[in-house]
C-alpha atoms as a printed R data frame, in Angstrom:
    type eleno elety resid chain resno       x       y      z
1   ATOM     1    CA   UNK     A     1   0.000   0.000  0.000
2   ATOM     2    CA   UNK     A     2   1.417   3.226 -0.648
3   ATOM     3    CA   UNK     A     3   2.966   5.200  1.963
4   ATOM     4    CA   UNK     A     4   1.313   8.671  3.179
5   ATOM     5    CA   UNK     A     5   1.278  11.610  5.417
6   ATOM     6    CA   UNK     A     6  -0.056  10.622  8.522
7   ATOM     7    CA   UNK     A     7  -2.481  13.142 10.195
8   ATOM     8    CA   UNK     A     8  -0.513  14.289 13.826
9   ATOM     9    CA   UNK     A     9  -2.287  13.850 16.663
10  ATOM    10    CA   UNK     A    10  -0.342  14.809 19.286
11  ATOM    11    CA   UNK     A    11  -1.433  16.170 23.394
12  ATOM    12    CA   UNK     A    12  -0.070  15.619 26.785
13  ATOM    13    CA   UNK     A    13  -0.724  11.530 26.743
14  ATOM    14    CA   UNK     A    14  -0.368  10.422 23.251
15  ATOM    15    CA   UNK     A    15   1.852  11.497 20.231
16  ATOM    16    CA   UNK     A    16   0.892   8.960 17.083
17  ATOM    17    CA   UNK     A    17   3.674   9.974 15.640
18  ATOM    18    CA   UNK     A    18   5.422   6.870 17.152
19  ATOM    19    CA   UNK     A    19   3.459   4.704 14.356
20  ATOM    20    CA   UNK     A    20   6.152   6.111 12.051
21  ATOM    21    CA   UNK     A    21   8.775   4.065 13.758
22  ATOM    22    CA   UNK     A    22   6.836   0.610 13.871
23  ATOM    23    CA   UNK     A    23   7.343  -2.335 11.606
24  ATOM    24    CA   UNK     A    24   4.599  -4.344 10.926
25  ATOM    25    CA   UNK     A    25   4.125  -7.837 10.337
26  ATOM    26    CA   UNK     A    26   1.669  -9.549  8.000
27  ATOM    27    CA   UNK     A    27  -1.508 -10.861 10.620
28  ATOM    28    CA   UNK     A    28  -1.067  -7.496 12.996
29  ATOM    29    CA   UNK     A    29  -3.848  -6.429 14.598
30  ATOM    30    CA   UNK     A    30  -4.305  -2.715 15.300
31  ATOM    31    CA   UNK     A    31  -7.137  -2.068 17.752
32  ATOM    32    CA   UNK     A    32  -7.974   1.995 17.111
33  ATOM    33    CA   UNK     A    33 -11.331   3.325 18.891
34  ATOM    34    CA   UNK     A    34 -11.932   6.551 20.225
35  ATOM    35    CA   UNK     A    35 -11.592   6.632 24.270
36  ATOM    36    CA   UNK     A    36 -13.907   5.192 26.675
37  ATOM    37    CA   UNK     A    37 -15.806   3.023 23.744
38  ATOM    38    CA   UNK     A    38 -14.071  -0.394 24.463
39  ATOM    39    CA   UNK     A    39 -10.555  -0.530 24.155
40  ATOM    40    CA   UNK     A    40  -9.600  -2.538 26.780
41  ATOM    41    CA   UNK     A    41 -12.737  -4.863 26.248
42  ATOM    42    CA   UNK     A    42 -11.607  -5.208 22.708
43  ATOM    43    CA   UNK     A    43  -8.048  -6.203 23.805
44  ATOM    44    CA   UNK     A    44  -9.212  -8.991 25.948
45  ATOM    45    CA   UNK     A    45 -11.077 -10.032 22.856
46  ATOM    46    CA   UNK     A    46  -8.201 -10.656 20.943
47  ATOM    47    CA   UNK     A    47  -6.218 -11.794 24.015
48  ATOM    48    CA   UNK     A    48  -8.892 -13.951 24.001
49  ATOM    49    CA   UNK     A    49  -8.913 -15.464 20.251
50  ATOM    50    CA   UNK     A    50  -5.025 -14.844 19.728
51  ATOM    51    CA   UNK     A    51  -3.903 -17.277 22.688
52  ATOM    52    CA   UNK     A    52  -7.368 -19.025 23.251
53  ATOM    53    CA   UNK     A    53  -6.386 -19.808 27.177
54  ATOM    54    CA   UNK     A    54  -8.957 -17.608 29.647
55  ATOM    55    CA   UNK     A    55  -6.342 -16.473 32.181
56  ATOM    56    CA   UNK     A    56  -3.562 -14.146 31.247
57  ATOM    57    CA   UNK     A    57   0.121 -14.841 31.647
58  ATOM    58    CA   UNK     A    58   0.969 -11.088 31.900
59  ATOM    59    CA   UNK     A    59  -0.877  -8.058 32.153
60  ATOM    60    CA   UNK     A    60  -3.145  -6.717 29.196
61  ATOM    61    CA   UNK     A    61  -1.209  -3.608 28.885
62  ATOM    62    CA   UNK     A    62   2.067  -5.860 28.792
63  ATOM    63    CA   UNK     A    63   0.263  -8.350 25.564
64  ATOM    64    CA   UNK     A    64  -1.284  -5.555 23.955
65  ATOM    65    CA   UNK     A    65   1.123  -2.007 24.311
66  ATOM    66    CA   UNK     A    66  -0.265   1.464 23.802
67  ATOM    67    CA   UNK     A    67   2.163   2.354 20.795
68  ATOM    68    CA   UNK     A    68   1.374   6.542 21.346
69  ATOM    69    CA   UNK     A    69   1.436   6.722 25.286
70  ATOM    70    CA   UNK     A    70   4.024   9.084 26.299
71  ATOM    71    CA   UNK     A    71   4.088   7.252 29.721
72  ATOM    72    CA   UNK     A    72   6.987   4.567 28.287
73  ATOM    73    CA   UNK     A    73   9.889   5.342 26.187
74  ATOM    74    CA   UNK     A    74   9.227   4.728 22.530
75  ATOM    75    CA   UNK     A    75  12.245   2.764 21.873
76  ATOM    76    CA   UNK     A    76  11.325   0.519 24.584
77  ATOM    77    CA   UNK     A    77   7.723   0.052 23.152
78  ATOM    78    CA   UNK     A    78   8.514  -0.586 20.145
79  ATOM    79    CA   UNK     A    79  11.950  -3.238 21.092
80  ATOM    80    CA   UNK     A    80   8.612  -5.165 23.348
81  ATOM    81    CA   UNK     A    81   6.503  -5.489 20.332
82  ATOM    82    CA   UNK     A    82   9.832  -6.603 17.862
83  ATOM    83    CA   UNK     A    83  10.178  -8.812 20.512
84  ATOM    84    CA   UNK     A    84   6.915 -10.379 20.820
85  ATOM    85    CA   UNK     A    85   6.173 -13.933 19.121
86  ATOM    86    CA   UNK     A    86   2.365 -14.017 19.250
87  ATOM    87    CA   UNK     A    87   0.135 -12.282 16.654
88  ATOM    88    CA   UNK     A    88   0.313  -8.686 17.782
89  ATOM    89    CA   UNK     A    89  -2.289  -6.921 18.775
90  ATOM    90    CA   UNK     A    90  -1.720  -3.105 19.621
91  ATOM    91    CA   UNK     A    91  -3.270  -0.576 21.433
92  ATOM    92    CA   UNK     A    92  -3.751   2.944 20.024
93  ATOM    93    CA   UNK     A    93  -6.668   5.752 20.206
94  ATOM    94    CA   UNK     A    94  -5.543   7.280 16.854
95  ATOM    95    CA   UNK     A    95  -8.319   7.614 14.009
96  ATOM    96    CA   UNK     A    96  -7.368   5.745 10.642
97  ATOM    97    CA   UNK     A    97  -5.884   8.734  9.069
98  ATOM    98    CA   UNK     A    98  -3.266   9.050 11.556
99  ATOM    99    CA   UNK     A    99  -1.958   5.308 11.203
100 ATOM   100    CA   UNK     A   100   0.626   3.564  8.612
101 ATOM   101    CA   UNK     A   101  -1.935   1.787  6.297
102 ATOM   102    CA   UNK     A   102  -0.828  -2.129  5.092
103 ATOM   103    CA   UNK     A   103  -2.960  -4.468  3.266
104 ATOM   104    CA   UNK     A   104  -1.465  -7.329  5.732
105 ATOM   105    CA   UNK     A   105  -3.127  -5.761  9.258
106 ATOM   106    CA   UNK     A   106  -6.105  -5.433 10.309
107 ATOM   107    CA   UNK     A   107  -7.252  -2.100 11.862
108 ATOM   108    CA   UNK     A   108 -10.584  -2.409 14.791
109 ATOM   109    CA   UNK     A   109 -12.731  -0.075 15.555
110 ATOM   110    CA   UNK     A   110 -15.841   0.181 18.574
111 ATOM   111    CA   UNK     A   111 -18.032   2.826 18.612
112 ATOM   112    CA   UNK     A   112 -20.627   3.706 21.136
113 ATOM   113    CA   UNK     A   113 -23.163   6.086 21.817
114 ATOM   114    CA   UNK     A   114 -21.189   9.787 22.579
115 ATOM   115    CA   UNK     A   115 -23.128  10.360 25.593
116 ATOM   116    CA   UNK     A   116 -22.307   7.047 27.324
117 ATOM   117    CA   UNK     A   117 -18.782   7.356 26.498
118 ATOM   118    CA   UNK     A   118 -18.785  11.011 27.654
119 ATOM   119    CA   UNK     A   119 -20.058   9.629 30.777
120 ATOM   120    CA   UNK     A   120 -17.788   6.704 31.393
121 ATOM   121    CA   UNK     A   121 -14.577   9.568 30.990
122 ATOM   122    CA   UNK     A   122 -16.307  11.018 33.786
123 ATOM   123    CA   UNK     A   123 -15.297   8.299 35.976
124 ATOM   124    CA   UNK     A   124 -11.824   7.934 33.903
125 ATOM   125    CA   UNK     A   125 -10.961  11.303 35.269
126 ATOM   126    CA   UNK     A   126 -11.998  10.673 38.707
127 ATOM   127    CA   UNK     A   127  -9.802   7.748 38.882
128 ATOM   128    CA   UNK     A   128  -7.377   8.542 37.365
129 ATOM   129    CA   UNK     A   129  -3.905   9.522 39.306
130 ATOM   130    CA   UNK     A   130  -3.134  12.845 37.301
131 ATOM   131    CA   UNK     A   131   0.250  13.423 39.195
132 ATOM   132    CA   UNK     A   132   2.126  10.397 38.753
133 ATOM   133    CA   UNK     A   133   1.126  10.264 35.172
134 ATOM   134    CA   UNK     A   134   2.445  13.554 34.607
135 ATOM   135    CA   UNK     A   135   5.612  13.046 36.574
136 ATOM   136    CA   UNK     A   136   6.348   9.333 34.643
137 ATOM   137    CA   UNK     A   137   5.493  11.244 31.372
138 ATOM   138    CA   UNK     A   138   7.959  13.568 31.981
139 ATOM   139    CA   UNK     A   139  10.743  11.338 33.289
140 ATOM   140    CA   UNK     A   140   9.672   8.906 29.650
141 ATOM   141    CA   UNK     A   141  10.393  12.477 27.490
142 ATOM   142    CA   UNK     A   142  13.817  12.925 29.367
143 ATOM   143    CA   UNK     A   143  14.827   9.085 28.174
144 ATOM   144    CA   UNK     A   144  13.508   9.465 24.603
145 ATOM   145    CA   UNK     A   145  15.441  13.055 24.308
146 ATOM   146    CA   UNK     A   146  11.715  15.020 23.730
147 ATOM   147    CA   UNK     A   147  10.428  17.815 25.082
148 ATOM   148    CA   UNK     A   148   7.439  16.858 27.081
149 ATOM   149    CA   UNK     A   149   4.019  18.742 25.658
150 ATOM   150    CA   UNK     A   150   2.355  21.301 28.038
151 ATOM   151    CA   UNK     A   151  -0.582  19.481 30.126
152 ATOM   152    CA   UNK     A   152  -3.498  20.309 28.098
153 ATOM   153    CA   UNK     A   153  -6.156  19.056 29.976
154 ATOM   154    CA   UNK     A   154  -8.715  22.351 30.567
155 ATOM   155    CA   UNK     A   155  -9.765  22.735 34.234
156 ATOM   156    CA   UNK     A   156 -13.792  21.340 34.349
157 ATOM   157    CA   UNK     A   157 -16.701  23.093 35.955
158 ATOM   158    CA   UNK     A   158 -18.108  21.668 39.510
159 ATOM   159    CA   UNK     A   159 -21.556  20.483 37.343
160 ATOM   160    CA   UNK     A   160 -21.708  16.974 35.690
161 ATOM   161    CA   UNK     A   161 -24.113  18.713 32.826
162 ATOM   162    CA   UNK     A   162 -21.372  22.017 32.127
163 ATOM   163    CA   UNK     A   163 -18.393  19.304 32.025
164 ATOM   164    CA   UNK     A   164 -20.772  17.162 29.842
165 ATOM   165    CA   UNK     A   165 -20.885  20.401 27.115
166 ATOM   166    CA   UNK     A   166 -17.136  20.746 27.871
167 ATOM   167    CA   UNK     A   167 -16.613  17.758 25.751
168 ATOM   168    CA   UNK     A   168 -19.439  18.058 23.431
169 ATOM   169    CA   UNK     A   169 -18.538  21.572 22.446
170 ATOM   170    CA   UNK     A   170 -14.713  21.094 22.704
171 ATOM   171    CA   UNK     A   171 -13.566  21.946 19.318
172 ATOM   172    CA   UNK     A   172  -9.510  21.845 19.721
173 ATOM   173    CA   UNK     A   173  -8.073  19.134 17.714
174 ATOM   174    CA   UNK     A   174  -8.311  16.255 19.994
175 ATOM   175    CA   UNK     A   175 -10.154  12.932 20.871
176 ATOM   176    CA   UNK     A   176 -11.533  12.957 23.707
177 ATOM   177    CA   UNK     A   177 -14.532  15.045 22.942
178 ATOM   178    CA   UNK     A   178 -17.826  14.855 20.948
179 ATOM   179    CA   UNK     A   179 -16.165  16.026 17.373
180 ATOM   180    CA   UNK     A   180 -12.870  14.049 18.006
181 ATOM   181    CA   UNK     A   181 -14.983  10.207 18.231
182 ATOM   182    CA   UNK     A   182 -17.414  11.581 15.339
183 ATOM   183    CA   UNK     A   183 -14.198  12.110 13.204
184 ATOM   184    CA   UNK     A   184 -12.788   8.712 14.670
185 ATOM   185    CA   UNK     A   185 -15.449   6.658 13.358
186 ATOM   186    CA   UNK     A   186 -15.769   8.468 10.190
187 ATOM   187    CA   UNK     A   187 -11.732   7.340  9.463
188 ATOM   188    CA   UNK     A   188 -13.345   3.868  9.166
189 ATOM   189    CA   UNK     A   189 -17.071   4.401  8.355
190 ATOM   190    CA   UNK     A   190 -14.690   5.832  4.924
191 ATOM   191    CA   UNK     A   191 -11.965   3.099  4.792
192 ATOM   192    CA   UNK     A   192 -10.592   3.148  1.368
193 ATOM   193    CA   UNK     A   193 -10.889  -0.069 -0.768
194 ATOM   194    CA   UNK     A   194  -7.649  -2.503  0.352
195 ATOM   195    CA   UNK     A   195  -7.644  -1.257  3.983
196 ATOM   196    CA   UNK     A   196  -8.812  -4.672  6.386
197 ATOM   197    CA   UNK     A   197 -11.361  -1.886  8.941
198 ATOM   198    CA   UNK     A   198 -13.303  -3.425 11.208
199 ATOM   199    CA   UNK     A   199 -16.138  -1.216 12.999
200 ATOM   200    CA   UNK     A   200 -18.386  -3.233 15.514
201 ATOM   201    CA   UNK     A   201 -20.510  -1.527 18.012
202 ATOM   202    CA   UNK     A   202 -20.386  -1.453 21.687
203 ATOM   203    CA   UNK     A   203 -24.111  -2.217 22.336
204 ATOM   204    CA   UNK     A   204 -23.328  -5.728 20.314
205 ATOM   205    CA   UNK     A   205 -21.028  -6.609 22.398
206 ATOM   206    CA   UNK     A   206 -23.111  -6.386 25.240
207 ATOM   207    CA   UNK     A   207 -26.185  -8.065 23.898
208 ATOM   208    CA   UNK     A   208 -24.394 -10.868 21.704
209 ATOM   209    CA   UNK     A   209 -20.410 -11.019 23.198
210 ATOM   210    CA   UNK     A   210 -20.033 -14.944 22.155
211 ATOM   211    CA   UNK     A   211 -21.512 -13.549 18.716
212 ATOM   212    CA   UNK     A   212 -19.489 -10.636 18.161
213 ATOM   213    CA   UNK     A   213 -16.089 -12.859 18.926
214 ATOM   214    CA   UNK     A   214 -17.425 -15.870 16.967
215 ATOM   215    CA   UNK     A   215 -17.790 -13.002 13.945
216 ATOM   216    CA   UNK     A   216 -14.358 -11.322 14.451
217 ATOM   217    CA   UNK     A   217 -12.586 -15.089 14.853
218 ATOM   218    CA   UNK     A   218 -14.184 -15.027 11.116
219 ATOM   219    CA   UNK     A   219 -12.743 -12.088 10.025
220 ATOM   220    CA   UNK     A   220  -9.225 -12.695 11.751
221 ATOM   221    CA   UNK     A   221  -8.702 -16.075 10.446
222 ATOM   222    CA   UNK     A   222  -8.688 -17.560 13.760
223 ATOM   223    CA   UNK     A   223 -10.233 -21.174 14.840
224 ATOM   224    CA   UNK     A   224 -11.432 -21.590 18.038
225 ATOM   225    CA   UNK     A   225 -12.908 -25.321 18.499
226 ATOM   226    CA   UNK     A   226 -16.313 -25.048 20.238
227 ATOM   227    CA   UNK     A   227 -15.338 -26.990 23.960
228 ATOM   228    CA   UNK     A   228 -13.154 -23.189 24.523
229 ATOM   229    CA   UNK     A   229 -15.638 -20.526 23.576
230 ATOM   230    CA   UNK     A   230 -17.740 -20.745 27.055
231 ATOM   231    CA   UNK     A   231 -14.260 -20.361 29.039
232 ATOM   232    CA   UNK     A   232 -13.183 -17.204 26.727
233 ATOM   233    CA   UNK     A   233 -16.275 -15.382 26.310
234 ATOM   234    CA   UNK     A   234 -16.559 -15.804 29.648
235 ATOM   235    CA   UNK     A   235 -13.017 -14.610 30.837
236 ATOM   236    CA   UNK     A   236 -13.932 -11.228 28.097
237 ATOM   237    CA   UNK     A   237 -17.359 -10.369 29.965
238 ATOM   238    CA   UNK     A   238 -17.469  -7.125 31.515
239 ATOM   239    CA   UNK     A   239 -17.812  -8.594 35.192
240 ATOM   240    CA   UNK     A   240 -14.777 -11.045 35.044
241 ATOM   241    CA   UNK     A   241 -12.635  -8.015 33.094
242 ATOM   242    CA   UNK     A   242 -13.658  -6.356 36.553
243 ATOM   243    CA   UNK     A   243 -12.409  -9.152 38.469
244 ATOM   244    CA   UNK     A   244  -9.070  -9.534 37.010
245 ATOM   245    CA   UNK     A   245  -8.584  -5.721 36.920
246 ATOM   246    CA   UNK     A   246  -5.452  -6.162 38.297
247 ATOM   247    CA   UNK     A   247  -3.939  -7.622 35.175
248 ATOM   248    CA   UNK     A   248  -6.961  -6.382 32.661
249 ATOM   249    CA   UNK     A   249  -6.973  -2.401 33.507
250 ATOM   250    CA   UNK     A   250  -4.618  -0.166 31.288
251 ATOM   251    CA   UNK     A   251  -1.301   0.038 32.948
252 ATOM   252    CA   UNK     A   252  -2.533  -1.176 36.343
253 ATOM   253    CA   UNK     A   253   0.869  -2.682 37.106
254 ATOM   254    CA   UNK     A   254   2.091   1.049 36.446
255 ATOM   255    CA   UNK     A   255  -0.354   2.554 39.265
256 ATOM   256    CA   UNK     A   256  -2.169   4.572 37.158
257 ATOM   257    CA   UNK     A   257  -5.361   4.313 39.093
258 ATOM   258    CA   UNK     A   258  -6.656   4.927 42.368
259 ATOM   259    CA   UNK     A   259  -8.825   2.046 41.783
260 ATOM   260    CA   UNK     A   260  -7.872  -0.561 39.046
261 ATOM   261    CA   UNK     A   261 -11.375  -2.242 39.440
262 ATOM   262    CA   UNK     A   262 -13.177   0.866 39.183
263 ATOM   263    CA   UNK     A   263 -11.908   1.468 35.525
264 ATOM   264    CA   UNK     A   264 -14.550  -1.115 34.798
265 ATOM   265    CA   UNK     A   265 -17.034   1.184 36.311
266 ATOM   266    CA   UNK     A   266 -20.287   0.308 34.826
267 ATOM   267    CA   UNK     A   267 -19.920  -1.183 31.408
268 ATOM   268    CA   UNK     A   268 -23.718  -0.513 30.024
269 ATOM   269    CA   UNK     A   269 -25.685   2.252 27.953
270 ATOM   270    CA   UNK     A   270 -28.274   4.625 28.029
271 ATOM   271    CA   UNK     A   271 -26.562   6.023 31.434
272 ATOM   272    CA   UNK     A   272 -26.714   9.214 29.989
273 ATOM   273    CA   UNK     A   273 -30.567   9.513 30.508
274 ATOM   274    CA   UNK     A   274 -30.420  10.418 34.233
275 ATOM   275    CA   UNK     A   275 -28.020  13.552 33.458
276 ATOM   276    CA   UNK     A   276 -29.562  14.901 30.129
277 ATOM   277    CA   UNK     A   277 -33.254  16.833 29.856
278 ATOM   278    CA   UNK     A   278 -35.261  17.290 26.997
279 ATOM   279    CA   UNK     A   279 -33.710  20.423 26.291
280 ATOM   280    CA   UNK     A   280 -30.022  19.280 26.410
281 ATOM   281    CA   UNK     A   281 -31.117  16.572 24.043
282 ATOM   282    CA   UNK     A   282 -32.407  19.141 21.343
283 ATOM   283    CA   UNK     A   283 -29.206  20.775 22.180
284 ATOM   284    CA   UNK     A   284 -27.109  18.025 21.516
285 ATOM   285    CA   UNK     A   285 -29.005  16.526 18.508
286 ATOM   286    CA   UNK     A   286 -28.198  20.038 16.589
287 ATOM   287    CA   UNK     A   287 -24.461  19.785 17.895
288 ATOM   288    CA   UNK     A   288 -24.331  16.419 16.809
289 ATOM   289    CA   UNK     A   289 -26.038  17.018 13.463
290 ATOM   290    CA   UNK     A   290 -23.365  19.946 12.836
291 ATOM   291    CA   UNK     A   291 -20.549  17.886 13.022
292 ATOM   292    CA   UNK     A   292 -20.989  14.536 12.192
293 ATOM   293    CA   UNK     A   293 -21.953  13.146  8.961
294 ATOM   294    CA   UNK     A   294 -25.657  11.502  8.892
295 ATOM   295    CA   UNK     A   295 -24.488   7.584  8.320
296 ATOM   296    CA   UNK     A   296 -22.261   7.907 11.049
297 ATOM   297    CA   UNK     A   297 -24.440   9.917 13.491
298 ATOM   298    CA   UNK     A   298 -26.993   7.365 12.697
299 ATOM   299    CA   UNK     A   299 -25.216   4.306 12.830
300 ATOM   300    CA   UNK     A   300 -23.512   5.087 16.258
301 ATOM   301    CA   UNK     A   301 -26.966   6.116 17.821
302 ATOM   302    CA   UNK     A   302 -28.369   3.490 16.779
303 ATOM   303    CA   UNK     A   303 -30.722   5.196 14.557
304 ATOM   304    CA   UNK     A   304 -32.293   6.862 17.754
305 ATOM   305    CA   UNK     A   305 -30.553  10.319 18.414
């Protein structure tokens, strides 16, 4: 496939422009979904399919690396994942336009409903230990010889409806807000002919989890004889993720959160109903309708904005 510009998306946590130094192999899997839509459940997914045993040998995080986190020295990403034997599967919240395209890898995308997502980073910032992330960023950018980027995460209003506009109207270039997982989805809603994109929807996953995997086992090439799928869909429900947070939670071995368990906070949709009124949703359809295109604004409501 031929080689492009990639987009830059760069902030105080992520810089894709790590992707430029990464050599793929034929079979990789790139799991790319805006935040708080299912990363981490996809990654046990694959976990799941790609070594078809239901307890992990090492944590998620350590299988499955974050390629743009600024939290561990690029080099040393990158020498884990040359140095991995299993089929790769890698972590990253960069749209398609801001990843190395090859006709040998297959790039997965979730979506969800915005307003459940923009609820779950609710309790992402909450639990999340600001600090220490800053401080190990900082120490990473010393090791790779970068100049760490200035925090840019704004300062949030008291009231869980003005932080929900935060993100809704936040129109920086960024992904963690309303426009950034519009434009994330459209990346592969638009996947050009040749490129292996994968977009499944959160909701499925809930209702139909054996399903869903069954489906992307298809579509990765993978067997899985019938006597293992109760033990792995099992081991990739929501509740036993929760369970095992210790080894399941993003960088939970790095103390990241104040509560690995609670990073599995809720897991469902439709949570935004006991925050929004009739007039925010009015407000938010016309946002919505502004800056997303009508497939994809459909599609990821579920036809019921």
């Amino acid at each position: 496939m031929r080689k492009r510009e990639l987009v830059r998306y760069r902030a105080s946590i992520y810089d894709n422009y790590h992707w430029r130094d990464f050599v793929f192999r034929p079979g990789d899997i790139v799991i790319s979904t805006p935040p708080k839509c299912g990363t981490t459940w996809m990654q046990m997914i694959c976990a799941m399919l790609i070594f078809q045993e239901p307890v992990l040998t090492q944590p998620l995080s350590v299988h499955s690396p974050f390629l743009d986190t600024l939290t561990r020295s690029r080099r040393d990403v990158l020498a884990d994942l040359e140095a991995q034997k299993h089929r790769r599967f890698i972590k990253t919240h960069t749209p398609l336009d801001g990843l190395p395209l090859e006709e040998s890898v297959t790039y997965i995308c979730v979506g969800r409903d915005p307003r459940d997502a923009a609820l779950s980073l609710e309790n992402h910032w909450e639990n999340f230990d600001l600090a220490s992330f800053m401080t190990t960023r900082d120490t990473t950018a010393a090791i790779d010889g970068a100049t760490a980027e200035p925090t840019d995460i704004p300062a949030l209003p008291d009231n869980a409806r003005e932080r929900f506009w935060c993100w809704a109207d936040y129109d920086r270039p960024g992904l963690a807000s309303l426009r950034g997982m519009l434009h994330h989805l459209q990346t592969f809603w638009d996947a050009a002919d040749g490129v292996d994109a994968v977009l499944l929807h959160y909701d499925d996953l809930l209702t139909d989890l054996e399903g869903q995997m069954r489906g992307l086992a298809d579509r990765l090439g993978i067997t899985v004889s019938d006597r293992r799928w109760p033990a792995l869909v099992n081991a990739a429900s929501f509740d036993e993720m929760r369970a095992q947070a210790a080894l399941t939670a993003p960088d939970a071995h790095d103390g990241v959160w104040r509560d690995n368990q609670r990073f599995f906070n809720h897991g469902t949709s439709g949570q935004w109903r006991d925050l929004l009124d009739d007039d925010d949703l009015e407000r938010y359809r016309a946002r919505t309708n502004a800056i997303g295109s009508a497939d994809v604004v459909d599609w990821v409501h579920r036809g019921a904005l």
